[in-house]
C-alpha positions as CSV (number, residue, x, y, z in Angstrom):
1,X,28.7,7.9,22.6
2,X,24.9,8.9,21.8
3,X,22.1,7.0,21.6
4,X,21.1,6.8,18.2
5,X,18.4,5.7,17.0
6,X,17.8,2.4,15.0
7,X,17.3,3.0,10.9
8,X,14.0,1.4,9.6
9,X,15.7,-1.7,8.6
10,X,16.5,-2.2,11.5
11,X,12.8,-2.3,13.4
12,X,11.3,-6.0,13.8
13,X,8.4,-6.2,11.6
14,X,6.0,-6.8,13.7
15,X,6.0,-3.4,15.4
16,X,5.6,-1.7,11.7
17,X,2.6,-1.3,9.8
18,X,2.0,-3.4,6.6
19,X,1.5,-2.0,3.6
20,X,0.7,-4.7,1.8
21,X,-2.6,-4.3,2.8
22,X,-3.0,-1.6,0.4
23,X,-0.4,-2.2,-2.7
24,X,1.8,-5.8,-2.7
25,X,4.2,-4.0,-4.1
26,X,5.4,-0.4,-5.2
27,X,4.7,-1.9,-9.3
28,X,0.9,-2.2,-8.2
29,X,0.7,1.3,-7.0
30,X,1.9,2.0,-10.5
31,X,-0.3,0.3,-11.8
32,X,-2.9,2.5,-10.1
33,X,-1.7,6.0,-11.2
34,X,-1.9,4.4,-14.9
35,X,-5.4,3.9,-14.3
36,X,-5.7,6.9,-12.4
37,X,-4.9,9.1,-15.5
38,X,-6.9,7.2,-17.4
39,X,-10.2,7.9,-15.6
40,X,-9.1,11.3,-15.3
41,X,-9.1,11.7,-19.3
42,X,-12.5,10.2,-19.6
43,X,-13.6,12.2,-17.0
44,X,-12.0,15.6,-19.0
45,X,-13.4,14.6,-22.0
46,X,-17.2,15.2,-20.3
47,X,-16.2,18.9,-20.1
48,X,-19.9,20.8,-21.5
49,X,-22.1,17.4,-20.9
50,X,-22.3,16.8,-17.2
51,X,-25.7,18.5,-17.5
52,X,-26.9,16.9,-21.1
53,X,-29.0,13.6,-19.2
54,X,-29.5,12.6,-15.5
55,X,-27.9,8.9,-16.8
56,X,-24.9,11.4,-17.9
57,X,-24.7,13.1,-14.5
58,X,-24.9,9.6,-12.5
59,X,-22.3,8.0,-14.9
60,X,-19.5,10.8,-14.9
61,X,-20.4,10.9,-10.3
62,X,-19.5,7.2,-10.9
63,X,-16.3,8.0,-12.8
64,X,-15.3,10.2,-10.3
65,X,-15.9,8.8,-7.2
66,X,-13.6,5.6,-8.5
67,X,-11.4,7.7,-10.1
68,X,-11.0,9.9,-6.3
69,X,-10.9,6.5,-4.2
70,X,-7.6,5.4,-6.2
71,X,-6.1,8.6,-5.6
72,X,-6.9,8.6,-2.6
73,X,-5.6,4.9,-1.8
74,X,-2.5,5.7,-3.9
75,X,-1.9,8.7,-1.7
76,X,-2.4,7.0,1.6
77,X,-0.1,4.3,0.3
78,X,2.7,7.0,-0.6
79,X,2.5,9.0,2.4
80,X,2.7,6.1,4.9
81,X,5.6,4.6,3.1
82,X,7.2,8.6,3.4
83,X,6.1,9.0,6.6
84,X,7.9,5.9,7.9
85,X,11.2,7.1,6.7
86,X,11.7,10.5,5.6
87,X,14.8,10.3,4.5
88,X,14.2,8.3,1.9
89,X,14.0,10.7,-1.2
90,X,12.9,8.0,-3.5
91,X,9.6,7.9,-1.3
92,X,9.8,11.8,-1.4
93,X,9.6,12.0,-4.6
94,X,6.9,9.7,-5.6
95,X,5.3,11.5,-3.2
96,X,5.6,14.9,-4.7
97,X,5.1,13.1,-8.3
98,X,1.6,11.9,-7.0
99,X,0.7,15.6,-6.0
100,X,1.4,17.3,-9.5
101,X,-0.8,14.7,-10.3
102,X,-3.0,15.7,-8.5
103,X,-2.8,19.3,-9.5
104,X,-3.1,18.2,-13.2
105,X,-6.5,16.3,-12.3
106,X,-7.9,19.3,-10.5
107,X,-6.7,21.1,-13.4
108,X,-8.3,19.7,-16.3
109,X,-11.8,19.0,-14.2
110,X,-11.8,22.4,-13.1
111,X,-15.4,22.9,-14.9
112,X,-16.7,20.1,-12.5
113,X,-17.9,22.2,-9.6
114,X,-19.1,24.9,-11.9
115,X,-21.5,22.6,-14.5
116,X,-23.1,21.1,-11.7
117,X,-23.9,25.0,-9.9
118,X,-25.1,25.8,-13.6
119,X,-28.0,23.2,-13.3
120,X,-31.0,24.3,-12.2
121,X,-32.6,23.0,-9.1
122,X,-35.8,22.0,-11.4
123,X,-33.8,20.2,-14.0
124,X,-31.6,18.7,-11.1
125,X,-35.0,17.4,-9.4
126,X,-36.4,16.2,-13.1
127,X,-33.1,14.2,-13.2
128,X,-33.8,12.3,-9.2
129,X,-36.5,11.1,-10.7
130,X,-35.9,10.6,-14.6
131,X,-33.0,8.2,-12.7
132,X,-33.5,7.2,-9.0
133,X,-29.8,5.8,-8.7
134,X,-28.8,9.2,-9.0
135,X,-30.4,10.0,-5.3
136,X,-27.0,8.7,-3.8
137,X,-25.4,11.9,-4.6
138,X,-28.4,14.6,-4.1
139,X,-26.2,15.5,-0.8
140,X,-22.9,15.6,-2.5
141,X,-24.8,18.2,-4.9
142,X,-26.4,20.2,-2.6
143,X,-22.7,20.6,-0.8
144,X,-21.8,22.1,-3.8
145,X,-24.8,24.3,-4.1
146,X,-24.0,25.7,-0.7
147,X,-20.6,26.7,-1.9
148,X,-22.2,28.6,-4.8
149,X,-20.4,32.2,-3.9
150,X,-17.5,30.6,-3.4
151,X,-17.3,29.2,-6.6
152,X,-15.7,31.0,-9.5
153,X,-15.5,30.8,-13.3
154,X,-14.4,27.2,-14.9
155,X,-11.7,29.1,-16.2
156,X,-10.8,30.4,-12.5
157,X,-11.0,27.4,-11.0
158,X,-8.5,26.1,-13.3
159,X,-6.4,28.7,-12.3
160,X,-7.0,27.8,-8.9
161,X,-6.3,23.8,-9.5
162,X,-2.9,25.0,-11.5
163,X,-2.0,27.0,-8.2
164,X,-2.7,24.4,-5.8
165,X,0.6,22.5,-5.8
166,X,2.5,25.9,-4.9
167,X,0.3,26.5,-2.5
168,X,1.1,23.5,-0.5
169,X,4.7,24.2,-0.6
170,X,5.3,26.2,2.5
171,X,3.9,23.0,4.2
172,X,5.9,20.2,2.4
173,X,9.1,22.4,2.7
174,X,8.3,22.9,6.9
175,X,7.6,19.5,7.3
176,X,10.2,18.0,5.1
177,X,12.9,20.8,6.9
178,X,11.9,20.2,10.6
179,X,11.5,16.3,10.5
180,X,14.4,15.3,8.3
181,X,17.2,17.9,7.9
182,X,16.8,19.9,11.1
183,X,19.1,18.3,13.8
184,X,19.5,18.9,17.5
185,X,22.0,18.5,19.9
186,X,23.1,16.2,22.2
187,X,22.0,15.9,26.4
188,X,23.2,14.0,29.2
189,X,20.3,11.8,30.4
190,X,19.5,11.1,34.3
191,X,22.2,7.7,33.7
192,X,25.0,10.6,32.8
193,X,24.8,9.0,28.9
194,X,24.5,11.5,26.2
195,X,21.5,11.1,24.2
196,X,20.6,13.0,21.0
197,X,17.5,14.9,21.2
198,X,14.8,14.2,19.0
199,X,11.1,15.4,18.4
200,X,10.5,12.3,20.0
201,X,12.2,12.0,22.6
202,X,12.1,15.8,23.4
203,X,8.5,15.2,25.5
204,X,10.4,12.4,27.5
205,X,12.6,14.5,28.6
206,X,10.4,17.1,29.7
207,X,8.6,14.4,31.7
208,X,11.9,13.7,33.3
209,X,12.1,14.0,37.6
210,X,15.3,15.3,36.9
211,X,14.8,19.4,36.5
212,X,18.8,19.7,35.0
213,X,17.9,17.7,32.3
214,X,14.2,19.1,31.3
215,X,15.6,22.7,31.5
216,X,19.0,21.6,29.3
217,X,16.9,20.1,26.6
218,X,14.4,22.9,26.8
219,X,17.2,25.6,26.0
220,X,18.8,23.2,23.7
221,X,16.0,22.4,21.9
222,X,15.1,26.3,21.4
223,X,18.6,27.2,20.6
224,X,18.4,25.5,17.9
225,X,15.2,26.4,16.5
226,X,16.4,29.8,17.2
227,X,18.9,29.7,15.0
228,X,16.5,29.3,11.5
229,X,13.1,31.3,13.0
230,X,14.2,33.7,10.5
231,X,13.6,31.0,8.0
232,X,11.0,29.5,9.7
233,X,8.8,33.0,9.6
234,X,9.1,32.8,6.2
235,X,8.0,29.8,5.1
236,X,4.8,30.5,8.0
237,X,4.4,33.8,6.4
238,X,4.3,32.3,3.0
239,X,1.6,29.4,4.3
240,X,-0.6,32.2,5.7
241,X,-0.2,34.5,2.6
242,X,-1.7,31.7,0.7
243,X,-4.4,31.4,2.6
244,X,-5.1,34.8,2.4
245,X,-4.9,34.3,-1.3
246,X,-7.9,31.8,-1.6
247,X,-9.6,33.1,0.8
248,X,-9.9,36.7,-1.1
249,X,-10.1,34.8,-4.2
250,X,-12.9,33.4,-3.5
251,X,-14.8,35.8,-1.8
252,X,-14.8,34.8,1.9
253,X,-14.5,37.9,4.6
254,X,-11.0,36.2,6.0
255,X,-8.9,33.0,6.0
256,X,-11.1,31.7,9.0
257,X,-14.0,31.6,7.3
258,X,-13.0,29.9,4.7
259,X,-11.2,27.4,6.4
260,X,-14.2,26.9,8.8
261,X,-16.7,27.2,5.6
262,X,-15.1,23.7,4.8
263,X,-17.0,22.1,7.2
264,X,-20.3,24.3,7.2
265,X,-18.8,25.5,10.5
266,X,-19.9,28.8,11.8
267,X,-16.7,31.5,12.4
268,X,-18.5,32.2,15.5
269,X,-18.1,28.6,17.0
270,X,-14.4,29.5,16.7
271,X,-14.5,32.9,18.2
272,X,-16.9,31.6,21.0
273,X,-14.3,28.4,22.2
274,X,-11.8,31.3,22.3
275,X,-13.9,33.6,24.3
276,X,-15.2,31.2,26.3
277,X,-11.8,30.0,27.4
278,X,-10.7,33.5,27.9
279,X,-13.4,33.6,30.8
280,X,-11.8,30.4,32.4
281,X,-8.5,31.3,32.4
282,X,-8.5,31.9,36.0
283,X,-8.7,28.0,36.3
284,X,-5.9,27.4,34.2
285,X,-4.2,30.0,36.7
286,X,-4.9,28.0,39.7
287,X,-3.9,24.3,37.9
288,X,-0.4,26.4,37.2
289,X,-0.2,27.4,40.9
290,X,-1.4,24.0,41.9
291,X,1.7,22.7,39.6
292,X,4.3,25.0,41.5
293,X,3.3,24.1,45.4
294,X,3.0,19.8,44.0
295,X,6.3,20.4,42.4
296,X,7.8,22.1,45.7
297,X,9.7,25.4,43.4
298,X,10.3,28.5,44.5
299,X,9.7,29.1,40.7
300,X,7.7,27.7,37.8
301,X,9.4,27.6,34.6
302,X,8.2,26.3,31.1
303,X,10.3,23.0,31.2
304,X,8.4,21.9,34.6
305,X,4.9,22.0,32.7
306,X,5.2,17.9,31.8
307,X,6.9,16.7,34.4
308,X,4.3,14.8,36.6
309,X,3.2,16.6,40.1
310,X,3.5,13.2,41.6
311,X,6.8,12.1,40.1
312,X,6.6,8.9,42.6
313,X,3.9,7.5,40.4
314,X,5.3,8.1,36.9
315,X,5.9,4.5,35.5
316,X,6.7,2.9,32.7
317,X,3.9,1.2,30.5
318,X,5.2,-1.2,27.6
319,X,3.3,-1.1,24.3
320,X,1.9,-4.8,25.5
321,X,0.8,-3.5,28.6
322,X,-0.8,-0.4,27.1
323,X,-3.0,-2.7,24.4
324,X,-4.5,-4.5,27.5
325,X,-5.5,-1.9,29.1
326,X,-6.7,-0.5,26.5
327,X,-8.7,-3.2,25.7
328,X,-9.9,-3.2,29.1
329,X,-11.3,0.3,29.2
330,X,-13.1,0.4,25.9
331,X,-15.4,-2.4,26.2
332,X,-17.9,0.0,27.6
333,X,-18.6,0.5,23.8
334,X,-19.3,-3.1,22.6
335,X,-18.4,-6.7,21.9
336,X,-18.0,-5.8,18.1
337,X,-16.0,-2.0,19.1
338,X,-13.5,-4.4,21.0
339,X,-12.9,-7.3,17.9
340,X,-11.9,-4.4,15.4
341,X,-9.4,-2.9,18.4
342,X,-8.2,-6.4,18.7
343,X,-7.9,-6.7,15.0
344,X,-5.8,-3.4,14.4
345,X,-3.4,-4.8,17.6
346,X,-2.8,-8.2,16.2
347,X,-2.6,-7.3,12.2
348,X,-0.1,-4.5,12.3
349,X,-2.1,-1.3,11.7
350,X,0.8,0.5,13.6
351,X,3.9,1.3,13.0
352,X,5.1,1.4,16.9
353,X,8.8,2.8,17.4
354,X,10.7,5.9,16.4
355,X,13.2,4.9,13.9
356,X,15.7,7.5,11.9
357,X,13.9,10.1,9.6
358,X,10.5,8.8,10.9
359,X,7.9,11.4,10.9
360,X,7.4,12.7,14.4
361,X,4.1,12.8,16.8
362,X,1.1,10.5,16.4
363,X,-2.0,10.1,13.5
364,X,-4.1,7.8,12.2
365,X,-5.2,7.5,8.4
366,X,-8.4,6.0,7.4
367,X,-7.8,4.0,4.0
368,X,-11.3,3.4,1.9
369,X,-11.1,-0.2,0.7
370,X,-8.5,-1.1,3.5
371,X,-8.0,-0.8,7.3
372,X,-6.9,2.4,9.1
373,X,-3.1,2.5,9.8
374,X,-1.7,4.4,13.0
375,X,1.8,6.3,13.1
376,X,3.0,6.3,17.4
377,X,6.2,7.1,18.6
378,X,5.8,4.8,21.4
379,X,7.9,5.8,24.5
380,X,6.8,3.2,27.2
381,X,4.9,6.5,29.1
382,X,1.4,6.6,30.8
383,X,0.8,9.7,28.3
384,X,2.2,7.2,25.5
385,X,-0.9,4.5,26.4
386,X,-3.5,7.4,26.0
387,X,-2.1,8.8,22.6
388,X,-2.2,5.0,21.6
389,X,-6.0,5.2,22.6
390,X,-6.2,8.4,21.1
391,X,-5.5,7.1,17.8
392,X,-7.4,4.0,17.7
393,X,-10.4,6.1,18.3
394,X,-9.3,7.7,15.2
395,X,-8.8,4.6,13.4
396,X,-12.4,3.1,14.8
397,X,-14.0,6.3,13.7
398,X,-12.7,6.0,10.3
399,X,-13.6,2.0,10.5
400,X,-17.5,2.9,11.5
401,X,-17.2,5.4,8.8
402,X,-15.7,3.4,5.7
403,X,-18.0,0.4,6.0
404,X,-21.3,2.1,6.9
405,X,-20.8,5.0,4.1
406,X,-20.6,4.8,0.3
407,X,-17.3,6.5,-0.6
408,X,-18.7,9.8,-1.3
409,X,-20.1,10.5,2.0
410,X,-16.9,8.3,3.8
411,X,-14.7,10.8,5.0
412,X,-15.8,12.5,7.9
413,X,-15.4,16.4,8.4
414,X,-12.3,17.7,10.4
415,X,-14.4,19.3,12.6
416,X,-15.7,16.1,14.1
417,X,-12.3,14.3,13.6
418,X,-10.8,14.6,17.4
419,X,-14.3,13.8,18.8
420,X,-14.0,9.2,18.9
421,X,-10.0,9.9,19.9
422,X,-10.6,12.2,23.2
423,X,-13.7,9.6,23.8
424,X,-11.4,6.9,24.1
425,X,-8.7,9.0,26.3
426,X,-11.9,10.0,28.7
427,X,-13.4,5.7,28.7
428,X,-9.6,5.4,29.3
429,X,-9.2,7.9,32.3
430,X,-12.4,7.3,33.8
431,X,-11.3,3.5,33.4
432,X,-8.3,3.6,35.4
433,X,-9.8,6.0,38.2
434,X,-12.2,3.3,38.4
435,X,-9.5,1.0,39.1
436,X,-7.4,2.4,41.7
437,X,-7.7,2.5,45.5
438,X,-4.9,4.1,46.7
439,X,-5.6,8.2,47.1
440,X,-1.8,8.6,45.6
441,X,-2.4,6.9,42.2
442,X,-5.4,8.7,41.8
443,X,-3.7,12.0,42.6
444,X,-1.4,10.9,39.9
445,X,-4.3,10.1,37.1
446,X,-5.8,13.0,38.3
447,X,-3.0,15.1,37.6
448,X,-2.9,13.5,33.6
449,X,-6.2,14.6,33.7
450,X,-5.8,17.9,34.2
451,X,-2.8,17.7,31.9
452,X,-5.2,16.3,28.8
453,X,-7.4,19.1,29.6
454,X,-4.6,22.0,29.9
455,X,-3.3,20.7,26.8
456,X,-6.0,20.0,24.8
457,X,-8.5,22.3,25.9
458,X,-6.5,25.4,27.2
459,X,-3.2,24.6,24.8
460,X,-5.0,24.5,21.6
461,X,-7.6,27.4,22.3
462,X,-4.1,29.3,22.6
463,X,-2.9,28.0,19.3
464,X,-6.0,28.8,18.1
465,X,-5.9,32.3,18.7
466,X,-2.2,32.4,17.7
467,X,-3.6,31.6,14.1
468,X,-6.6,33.8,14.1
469,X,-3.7,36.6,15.6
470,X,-1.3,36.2,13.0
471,X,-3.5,35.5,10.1
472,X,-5.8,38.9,11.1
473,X,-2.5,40.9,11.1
474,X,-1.0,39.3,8.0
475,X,-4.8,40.1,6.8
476,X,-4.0,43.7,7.7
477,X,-1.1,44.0,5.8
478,X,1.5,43.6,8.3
479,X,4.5,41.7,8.3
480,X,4.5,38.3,9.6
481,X,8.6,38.5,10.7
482,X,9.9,36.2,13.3
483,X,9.7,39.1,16.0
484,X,6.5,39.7,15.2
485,X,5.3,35.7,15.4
486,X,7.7,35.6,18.5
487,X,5.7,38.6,20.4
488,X,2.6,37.2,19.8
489,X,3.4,33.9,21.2
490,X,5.0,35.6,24.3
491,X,2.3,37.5,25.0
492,X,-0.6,34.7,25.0
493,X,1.7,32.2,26.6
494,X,2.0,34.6,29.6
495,X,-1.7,35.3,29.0
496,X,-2.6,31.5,29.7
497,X,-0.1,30.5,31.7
498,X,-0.4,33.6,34.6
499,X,1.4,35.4,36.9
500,X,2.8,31.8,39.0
501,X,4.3,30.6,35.7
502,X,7.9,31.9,34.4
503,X,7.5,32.5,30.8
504,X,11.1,31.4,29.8
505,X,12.3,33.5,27.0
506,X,12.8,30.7,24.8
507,X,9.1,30.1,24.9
508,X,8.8,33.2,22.4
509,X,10.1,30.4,20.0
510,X,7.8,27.8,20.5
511,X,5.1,28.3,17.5
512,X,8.6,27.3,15.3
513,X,7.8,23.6,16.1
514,X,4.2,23.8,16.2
515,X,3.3,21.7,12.7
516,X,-0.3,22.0,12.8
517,X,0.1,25.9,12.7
518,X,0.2,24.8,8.5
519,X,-3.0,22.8,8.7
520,X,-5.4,25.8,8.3
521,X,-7.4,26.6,11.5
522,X,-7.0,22.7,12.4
523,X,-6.3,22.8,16.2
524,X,-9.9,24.6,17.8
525,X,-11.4,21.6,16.6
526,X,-9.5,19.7,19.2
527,X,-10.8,21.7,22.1
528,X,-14.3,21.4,20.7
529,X,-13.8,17.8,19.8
530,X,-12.7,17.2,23.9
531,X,-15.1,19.3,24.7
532,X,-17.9,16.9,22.7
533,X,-16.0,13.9,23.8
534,X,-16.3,14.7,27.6
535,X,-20.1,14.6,27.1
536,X,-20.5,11.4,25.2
537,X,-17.9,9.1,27.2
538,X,-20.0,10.2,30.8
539,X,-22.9,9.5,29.0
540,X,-21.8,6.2,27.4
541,X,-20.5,5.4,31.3
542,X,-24.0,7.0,33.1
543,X,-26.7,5.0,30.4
544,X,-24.9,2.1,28.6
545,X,-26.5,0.7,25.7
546,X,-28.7,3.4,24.4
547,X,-25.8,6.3,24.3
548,X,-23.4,3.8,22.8
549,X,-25.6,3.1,20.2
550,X,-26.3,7.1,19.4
551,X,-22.8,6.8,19.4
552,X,-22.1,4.4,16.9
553,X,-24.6,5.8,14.8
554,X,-22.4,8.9,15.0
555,X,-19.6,7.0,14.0
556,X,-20.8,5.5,11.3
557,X,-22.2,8.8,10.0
558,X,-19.4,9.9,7.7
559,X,-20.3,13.0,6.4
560,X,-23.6,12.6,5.1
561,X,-24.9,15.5,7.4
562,X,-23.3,18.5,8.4
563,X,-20.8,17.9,11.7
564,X,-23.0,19.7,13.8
565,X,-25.7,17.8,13.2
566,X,-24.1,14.7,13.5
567,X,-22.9,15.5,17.0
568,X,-26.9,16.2,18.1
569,X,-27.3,12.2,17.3
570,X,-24.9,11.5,20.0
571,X,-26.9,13.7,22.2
572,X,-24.4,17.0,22.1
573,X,-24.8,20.8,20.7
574,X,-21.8,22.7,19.9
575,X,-23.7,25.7,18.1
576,X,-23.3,26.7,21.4
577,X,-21.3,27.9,24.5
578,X,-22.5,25.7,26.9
579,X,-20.0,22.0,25.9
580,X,-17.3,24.0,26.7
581,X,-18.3,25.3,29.8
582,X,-19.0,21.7,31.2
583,X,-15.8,20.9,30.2
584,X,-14.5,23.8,31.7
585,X,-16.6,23.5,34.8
586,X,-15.1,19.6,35.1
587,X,-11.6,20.6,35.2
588,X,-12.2,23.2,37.7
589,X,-13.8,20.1,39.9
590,X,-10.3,17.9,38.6
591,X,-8.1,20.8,40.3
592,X,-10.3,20.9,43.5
593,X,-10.0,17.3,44.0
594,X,-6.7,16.9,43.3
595,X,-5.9,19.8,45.8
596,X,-7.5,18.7,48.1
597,X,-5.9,14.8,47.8
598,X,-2.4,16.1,47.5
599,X,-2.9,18.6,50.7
600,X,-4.6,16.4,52.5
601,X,-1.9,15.2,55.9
């Protein structure tokens, strides 16, 4: 018999996240989406006065910003409550009843954006002083003033707003496809059991010592997918033909910069991450041929890539275990860092185990007017304690954020979002390096290491040019059929990988399971985010009080200046090259020490 997994009923309470904390009960999330309709009405009816009075202007920016936060709160809510079991099509559909409201709100308020770019700037700076209150949202204006090209007719945008549901579907119907009907097959573990794979457990097995078992679930696992890329191409070709959509709608040169435009993120940033790892490829070369002679094969194939060089180090860490070393490593960054860590461990912010239908991987959610809640998978791995790090940097980030900012300059840009995650994964490395005095461990943390960097640095630079790849051809008019998607992905994983590494021709299939591929030019800012991260966490280690502190103040910063400018408080510059490089120039230091420990007699 398999091992299944246990349904969510089934999972002790403590190791789940509460809820409760947001909505008592499902009836008081009602409640909200009663009231949420009911500010959006008032706020329709001020269609052709926003501009009539600065009182008018600060009291409908009121409206809305109260009006947003319950939506907001009443999405978070919904989407945790899906998330945790996603086969549960009652949450499903509360979910999806929550985004055509959405849609209707964005419909009937498309004239917002457009009334406010119709004041001009000397009526706009008559108003800051006719009523001083109004000051608190001079940034949130001028945002929208820098979109002005962007922005089309009120009619348009309403358009636009009545599109917006649709154009979320190739996303919904991926996720909702991959997580909850999509089901693999069956392998026999290293105890000779047969175990079900699962999007959780499918990185476990590749971890595994034993090579029969990594390269049966890797050819299972792709088999599978194989058998619906056709369907899978379509639903990516129908995500990146609606990006091409707004994108052209509204006037930007391509779908990157628009989706970088978001953030008041420069295209070239993007371009020069992927450039700049393209001229430091010949270090991800020698970690692969590093990999081959640690691992003692003849050849290197694409299911040896997360088992550990060392395997005689890779142990087990419980979930107790990981919070105290956790702990341990962070406190580097403050008595008052630590207590809110403490506080998400002990008053269930996660939700811990898989459990049927659970959504796969790891994320945190910042909740304005609540705590942060963190989604693991936890599989008792050393990778497993760093992802739990990962996301409480996430969840501290959104912590700093929520209590420091009014609600309209809360929510930080995506382009700094991976920056507090990888700084706890670096405090947490550097921690346990710290820590060990025997040259095999540290071969073995060295090799992690190496591993965060080649997969979050070199692994989502090649994502990263996958979507620019694609979404330039789809741009070009070609088709985006799974062939096509499959060549592509070929190519730049034997691009990256190099000549030492077999690219397995079930690797072609890999972009099929990729889900941030439908989060619209999401994954560079992970490599720039490590990138950043690498900086601040030596610094934080190298000066102590004063870096933390430019730190915390760029925690704390929301987004009430532009991302880039928020990273220069905590002393780094990624309008250029030159944080990537270090990075870069670091791992080619990990690989030469670690070479030199593991070839050492």
């Amino acid at each position: 018999m398999a091992k299944e997994l246990r349904k969510r009923s089934e999972v002790e309470e403590e190791f789940t996240w509460n809820l409760a904390d947001m909505y008592a009960t499902l009836e008081d999330w009602e409640a909200d989406l009663v009231q949420i309709k009911e500010l959006s009405g008032r706020l329709a009816a001020k269609e052709g006065r926003l501009a009539s009075s600065a009182d008018e202007l600060y009291d409908s920016l009121e409206l809305l910003m109260q009006m947003d936060q319950k939506l907001s709160l009443a999405f978070n809510y919904i989407s945790r409550l899906s998330d945790q079991d996603t086969k549960n099509t009652a949450n499903q559909a509360k979910e999806q009843r929550l985004y055509a409201i959405e849609a209707d709100i964005s419909s009937h308020l498309s004239f917002w954006e457009p009334e406010i770019l119709g004041i001009p700037d000397e009526t706009l700076d008559a108003y800051y002083a006719q009523n001083p209150k109004l000051e608190l949202y001079r940034k949130y204006i001028d945002e929208i003033k820098r979109n002005k090209p962007h922005m089309l007719s009120a009619e348009m945008e309403r358009l636009m707003a009545m599109s917006s549901e649709v154009r979320h579907n190739p996303e919904n119907i991926y996720s909702i496809f991959t997580n909850s009907d999509l089901q693999f097959p069956e392998v026999i573990d290293e105890a000779g059991e047969a175990v079900r794979i699962t999007h959780g457990r499918y990185i476990s097995f590749l971890e595994s010592s034993d090579r029969r078992l990594r390269k049966e679930a890797f050819e299972k696992l792709y088999q599978t997918y194989g058998q619906f890329q056709n369907t899978i191409a379509n639903i990516y070709s129908g995500h990146v033909k609606s990006l091409i959509f707004s994108a052209r709608a509204r006037h930007y040169a391509s779908t990157l910069e628009a989706a970088v435009s978001a953030n008041n993120v420069s295209p070239q940033v993007y371009r020069n991450l992927v450039d700049t790892v393209n001229a430091n490829l010949d270090k991800m070369h020698h970690y692969v041929r590093l990999r081959k002679q640690c691992l003692g094969l003849d050849e290197l194939h694409m299911y040896d890539i997360y088992t550990p060089m060392l395997p005689d180090f890779a142990k087990k860490v419980s979930f107790d275990e990981a919070k105290e070393t956790v702990l341990k490593a962070l406190e580097p960054l403050g008595e008052d860092y630590i207590s809110m860590v403490k506080e998400g461990f002990q008053n269930r912010w996660i939700d811990v185990y898989e459990n049927e239908g659970k959504r796969s991987g790891a994320y945190s959610a910042g909740a304005y007017g609540a705590h942060p809640y963190v989604l693991l998978n936890y599989n008792d791995s050393l990778d497993n304690m760093f992802t739990l790090a990962h996301e409480m940097g996430h969840a501290m980030h959104s912590h700093y954020s929520n209590t420091n900012q009014p609600y309209v300059y809360s929510n930080y840009r995506i382009f700094v979002a991976e920056v507090a995650s990888t700084c706890n994964e670096v405090l947490l490395m550097e921690y346990l390096l710290k820590n060990t005095t025997d040259q095999k461990e540290r071969a073995y943390l060295l090799n992690h290491y190496l591993d965060s960097f080649k997969g979050t640095v070199f692994r989502q630079t090649m994502f990263a040019e996958y979507e620019m790849d694609t979404n330039r051809l789809a741009e070009s008019g070609e088709a985006l059929t799974a062939d096509v998607l499959d060549q592509i992905y070929y190519d730049l994983n034997c691009k990256y990988y190099g000549p030492d590494m077999v690219s397995d021709q079930e690797i072609s299939l890999e972009w099929t399971r990729i889900p941030h591929f439908f989060y619209n030019f999401y994954v560079y800012q992970y490599a720039t985010g490590f990138s950043a991260a690498v900086s601040i966490a030596r610094n934080i280690l190298k000066n102590g009080a004063p870096a933390v502190e430019a730190y915390k103040r760029f925690l704390s910063g929301g987004c009430s200046l532009p991302p880039v400018e928020l990273l220069k408080i905590a002393g780094v510059d990624l309008t250029t090259a030159k944080p990537i490089q270090d990075a870069l120039d670091v791992f080619g230091e990990i690989i030469d020490e670690m070479e030199m420990l593991v070839t050492a007699p």
